[in-house]
C-alpha positions as CSV (number, residue, x, y, z in Angstrom):
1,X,-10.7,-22.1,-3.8
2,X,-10.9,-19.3,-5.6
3,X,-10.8,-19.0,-10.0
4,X,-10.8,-16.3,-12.1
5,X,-13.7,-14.7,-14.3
6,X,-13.1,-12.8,-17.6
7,X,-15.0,-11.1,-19.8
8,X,-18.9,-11.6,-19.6
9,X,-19.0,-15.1,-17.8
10,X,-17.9,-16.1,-14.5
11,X,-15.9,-19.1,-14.4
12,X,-14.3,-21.2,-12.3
13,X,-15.8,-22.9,-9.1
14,X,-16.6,-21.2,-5.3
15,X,-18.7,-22.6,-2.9
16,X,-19.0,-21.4,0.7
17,X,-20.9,-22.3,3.6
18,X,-22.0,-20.1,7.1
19,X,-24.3,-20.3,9.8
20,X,-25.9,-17.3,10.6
21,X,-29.1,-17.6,13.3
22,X,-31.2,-20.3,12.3
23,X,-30.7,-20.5,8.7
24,X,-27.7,-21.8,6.3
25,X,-26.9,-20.2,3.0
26,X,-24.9,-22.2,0.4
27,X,-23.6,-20.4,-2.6
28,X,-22.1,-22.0,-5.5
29,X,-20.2,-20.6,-8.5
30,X,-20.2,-22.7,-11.4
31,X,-19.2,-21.8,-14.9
32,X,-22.1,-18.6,-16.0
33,X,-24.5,-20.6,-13.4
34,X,-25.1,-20.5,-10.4
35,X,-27.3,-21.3,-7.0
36,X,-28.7,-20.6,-3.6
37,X,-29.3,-22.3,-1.2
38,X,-31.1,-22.0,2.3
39,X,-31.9,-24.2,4.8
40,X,-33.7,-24.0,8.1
41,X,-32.7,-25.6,11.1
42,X,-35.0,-29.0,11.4
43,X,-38.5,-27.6,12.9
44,X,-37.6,-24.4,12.1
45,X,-39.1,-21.9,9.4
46,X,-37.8,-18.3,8.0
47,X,-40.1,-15.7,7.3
48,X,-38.8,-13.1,4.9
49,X,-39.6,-10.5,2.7
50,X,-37.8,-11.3,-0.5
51,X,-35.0,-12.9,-1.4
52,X,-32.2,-11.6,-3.8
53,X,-28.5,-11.9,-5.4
54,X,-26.7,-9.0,-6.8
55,X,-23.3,-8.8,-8.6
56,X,-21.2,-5.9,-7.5
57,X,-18.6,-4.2,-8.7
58,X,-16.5,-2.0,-6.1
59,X,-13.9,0.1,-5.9
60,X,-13.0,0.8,-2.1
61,X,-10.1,3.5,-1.6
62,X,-8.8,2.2,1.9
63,X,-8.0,6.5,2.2
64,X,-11.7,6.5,2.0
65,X,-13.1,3.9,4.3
66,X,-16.5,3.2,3.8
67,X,-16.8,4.2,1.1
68,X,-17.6,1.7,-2.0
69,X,-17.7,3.0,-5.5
70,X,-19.8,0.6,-7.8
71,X,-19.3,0.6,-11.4
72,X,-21.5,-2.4,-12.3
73,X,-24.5,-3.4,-10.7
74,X,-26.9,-6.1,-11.5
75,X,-30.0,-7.2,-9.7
76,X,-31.9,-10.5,-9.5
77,X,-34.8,-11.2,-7.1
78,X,-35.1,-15.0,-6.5
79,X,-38.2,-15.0,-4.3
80,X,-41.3,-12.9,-3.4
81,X,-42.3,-12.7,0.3
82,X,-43.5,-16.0,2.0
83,X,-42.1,-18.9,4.4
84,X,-39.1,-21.6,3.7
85,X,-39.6,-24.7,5.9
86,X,-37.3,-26.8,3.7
87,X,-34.1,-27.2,1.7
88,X,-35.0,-24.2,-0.8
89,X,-32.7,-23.7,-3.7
90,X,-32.7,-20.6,-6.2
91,X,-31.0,-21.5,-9.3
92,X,-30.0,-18.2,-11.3
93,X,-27.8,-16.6,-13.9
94,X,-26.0,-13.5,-14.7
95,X,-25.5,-13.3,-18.3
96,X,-23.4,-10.6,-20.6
97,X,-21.9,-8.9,-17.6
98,X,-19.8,-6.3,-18.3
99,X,-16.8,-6.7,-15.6
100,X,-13.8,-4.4,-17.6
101,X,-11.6,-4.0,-15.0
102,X,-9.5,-7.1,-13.2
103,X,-9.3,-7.7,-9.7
104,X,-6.7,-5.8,-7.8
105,X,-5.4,-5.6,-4.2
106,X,-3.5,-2.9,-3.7
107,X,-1.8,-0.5,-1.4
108,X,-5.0,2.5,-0.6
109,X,-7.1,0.8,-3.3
110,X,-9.2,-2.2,-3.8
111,X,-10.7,-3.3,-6.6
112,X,-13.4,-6.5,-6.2
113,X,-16.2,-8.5,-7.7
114,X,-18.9,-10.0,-5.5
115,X,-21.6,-11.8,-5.1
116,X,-24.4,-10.4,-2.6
117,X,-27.0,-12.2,-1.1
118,X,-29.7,-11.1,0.7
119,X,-32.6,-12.4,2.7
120,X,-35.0,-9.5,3.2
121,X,-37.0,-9.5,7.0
122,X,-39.1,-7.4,9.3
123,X,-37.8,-8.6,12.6
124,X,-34.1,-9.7,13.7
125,X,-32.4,-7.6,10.3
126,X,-32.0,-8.8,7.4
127,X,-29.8,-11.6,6.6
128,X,-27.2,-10.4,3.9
129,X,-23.3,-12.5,3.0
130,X,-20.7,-11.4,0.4
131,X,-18.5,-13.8,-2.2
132,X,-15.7,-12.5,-3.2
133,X,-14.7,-13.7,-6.8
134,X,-11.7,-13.1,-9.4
135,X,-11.8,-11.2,-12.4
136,X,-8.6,-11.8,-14.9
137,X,-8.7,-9.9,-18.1
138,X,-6.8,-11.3,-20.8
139,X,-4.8,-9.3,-23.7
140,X,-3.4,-10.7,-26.9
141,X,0.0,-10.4,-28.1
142,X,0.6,-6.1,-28.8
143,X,1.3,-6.3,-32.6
144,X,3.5,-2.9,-32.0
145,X,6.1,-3.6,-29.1
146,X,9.1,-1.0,-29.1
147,X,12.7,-1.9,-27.9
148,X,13.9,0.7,-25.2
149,X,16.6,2.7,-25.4
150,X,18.2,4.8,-22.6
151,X,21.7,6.9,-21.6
152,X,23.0,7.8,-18.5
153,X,25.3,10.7,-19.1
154,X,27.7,12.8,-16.5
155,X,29.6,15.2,-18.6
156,X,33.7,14.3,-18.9
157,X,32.8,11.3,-16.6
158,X,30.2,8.5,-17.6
159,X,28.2,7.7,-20.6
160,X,26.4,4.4,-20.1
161,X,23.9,3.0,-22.6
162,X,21.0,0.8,-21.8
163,X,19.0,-1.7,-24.5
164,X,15.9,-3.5,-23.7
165,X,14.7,-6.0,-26.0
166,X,11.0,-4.4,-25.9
167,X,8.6,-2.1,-23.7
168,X,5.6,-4.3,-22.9
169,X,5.8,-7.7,-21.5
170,X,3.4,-10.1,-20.2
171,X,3.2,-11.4,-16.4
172,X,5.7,-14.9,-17.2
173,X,8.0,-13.0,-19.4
174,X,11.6,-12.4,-19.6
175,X,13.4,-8.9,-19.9
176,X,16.5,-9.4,-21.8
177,X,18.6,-6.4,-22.7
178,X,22.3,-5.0,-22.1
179,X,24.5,-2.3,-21.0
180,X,27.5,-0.2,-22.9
181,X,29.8,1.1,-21.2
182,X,31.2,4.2,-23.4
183,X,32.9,6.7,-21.0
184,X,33.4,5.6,-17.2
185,X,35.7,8.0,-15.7
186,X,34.4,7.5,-12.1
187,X,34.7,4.0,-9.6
188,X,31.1,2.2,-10.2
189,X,31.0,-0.4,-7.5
190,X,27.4,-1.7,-7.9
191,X,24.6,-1.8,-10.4
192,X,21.3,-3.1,-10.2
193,X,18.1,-3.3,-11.7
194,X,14.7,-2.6,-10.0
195,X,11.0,-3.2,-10.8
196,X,9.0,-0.5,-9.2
197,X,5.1,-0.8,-9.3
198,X,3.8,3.0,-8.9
199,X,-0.3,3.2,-7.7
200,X,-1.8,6.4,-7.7
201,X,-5.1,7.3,-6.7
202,X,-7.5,9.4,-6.6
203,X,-9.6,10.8,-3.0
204,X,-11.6,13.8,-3.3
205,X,-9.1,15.9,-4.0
206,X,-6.3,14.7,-3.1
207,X,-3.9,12.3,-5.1
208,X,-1.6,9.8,-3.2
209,X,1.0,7.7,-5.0
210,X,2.6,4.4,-3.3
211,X,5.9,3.3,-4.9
212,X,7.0,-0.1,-3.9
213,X,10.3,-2.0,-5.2
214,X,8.9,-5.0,-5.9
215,X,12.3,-7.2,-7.3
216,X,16.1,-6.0,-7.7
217,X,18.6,-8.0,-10.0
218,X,22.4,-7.3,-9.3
219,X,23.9,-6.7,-12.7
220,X,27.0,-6.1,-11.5
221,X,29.6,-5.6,-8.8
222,X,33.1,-4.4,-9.3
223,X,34.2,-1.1,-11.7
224,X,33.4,-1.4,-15.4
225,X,35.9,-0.8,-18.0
226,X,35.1,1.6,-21.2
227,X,34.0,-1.0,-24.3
228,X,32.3,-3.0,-22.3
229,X,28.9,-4.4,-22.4
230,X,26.8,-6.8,-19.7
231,X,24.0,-8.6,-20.7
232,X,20.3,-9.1,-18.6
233,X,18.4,-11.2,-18.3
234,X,15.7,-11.1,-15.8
235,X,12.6,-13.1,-15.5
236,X,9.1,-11.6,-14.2
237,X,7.4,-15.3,-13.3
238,X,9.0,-15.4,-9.4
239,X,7.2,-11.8,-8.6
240,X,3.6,-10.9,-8.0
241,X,3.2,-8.5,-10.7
242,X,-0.5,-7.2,-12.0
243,X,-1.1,-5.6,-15.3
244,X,-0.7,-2.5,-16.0
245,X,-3.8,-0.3,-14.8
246,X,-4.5,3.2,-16.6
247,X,-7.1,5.3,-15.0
248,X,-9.7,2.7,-13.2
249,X,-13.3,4.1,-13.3
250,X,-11.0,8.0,-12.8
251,X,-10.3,6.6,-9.1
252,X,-6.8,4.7,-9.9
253,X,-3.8,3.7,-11.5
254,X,-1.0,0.9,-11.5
255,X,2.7,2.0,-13.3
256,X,5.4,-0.4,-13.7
257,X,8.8,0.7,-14.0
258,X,12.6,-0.3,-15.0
259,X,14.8,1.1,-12.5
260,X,19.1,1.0,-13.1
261,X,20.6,2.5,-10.0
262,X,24.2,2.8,-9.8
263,X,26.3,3.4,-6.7
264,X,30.1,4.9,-6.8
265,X,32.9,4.2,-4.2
266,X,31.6,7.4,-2.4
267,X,28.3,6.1,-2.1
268,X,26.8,8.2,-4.9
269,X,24.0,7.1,-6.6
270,X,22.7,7.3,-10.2
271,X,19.2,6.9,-11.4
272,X,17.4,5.8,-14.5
273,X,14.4,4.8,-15.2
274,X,11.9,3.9,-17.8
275,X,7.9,2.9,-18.1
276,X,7.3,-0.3,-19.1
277,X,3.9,-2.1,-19.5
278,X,2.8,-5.7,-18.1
279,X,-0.3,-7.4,-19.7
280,X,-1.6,-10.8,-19.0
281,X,-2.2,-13.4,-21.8
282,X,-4.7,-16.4,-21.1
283,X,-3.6,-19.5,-19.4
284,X,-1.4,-17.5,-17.1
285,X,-3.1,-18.3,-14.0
286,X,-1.9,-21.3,-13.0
């Protein structure tokens, strides 16, 4: 099972086995240490060239397959050339590594931390397996968090005010806010509220933006009166948001945003929407 890193040590606990030929590697992850091991088949020896780990980290634009990006890349070589005819194990460390960005999955764009291992040979190929492992960055508290304000305005016909109790939130948090209805001249029948994660990247140069509704909260369904207000209340925890991501290594970027959509009896709709910004505070990975 998978954990999550953050900051300069790697935490958590992987382990992962595979047969490949004649030989068994065994890598485990524990806390900032960590270990390799190969083992021949009984009677059997490997003859290599070397024997390394490296920790990678990628940025693969899924527009541009093939093609990994590394923006940190550390090196440590465990063995010089020579036999193994037993049970070998290569304890090792990666210590003060600079990992800034978190882990993300997205729609053209993946961002990943691994774990490279590679057994260096003349004859056969070399023998080379990945680890995946999660990176969570954690941010405190934002000492300066804004309320949002918004209007929705057609002249003669509608004046609708929105509140929201502030503009950044973190990934278990609640958005509580409410409506005014000042002017409503025209038959709402429907309003709802949308979360909308925008990703843009960056391929050559060419930029590509994926907008996906990721939640939508109906606020309310029948024609509003003027002097009327609705409250919301809408909690993030049941979606799989990320934080917010602001210009990844020049190659990406992750928006969230408030969407209200109104609908008339005619089927019109109405738009309004607002940035927001999601942030992840520590113990929120459970």
């Amino acid at each position: 099972m998978e954990k999550p890193a953050n900051g300069s040590q790697l935490k958590g606990k992987m382990a992962k086995r595979f047969w490949r030929r004649f030989s068994e590697i065994k890598k485990i992850l524990l806390g900032s240490h960590l270990q390799i091991t190969i083992e021949p088949h009984q009677g059997k020896r490997i003859e290599h060239n070397g024997v390394k780990v490296e920790l990678l980290g990628q940025i693969e634009m899924y527009l541009d397959r093939g093609n990994f990006y590394d923006f940190t890349s550390l090196v440590r070589e465990l063995d010089v050339p020579g036999d193994i005819y037993e049970r070998t194990t290569y304890p090792f460390e990666f210590s003060m590594v600079e990992m800034p960005y978190e882990t993300y999955n997205g729609v053209n764009v993946r961002l990943r931390y691994v774990l490279k291992v590679t057994v260096s040979r003349n004859y056969g190929g070399s023998i080379i397996e990945y680890l995946n492992f999660l990176v969570h960055n954690y941010s405190p508290p934002p000492s300066i968090n804004t309320s949002i304000k918004m209007e929705v305005g057609i002249e003669d016909c509608l004046h609708i005010e929105f509140e929201y109790n502030k503009s950044k939130y973190h990934l278990k948090d609640v958005i509580i806010g409410k409506i005014y209805y000042f002017l409503v001249k025209i038959k709402i029948k429907t309003m709802d509220i949308e979360i909308r994660r925008r990703e843009s990247t960056v391929t050559g140069p060419t930029n590509h933006v994926e907008t996906e509704t990721l939640a939508k909260f109906e606020l309310m369904d029948g024609a509003p009166v003027r002097g009327e207000s609705i409250p919301v209340r809408l909690f993030l925890s049941p979606y799989e948001l990320t934080p917010t991501h602001r210009n990844i290594n020049n190659k990406f970027s992750v928006k969230y945003y408030l969407n209200l959509v109104l609908v008339d009896e005619e089927g019109l709709r109405y738009f309004k929407q607002q940035q927001i910004t999601i942030y992840r505070l520590p113990l929120q990975d459970t």
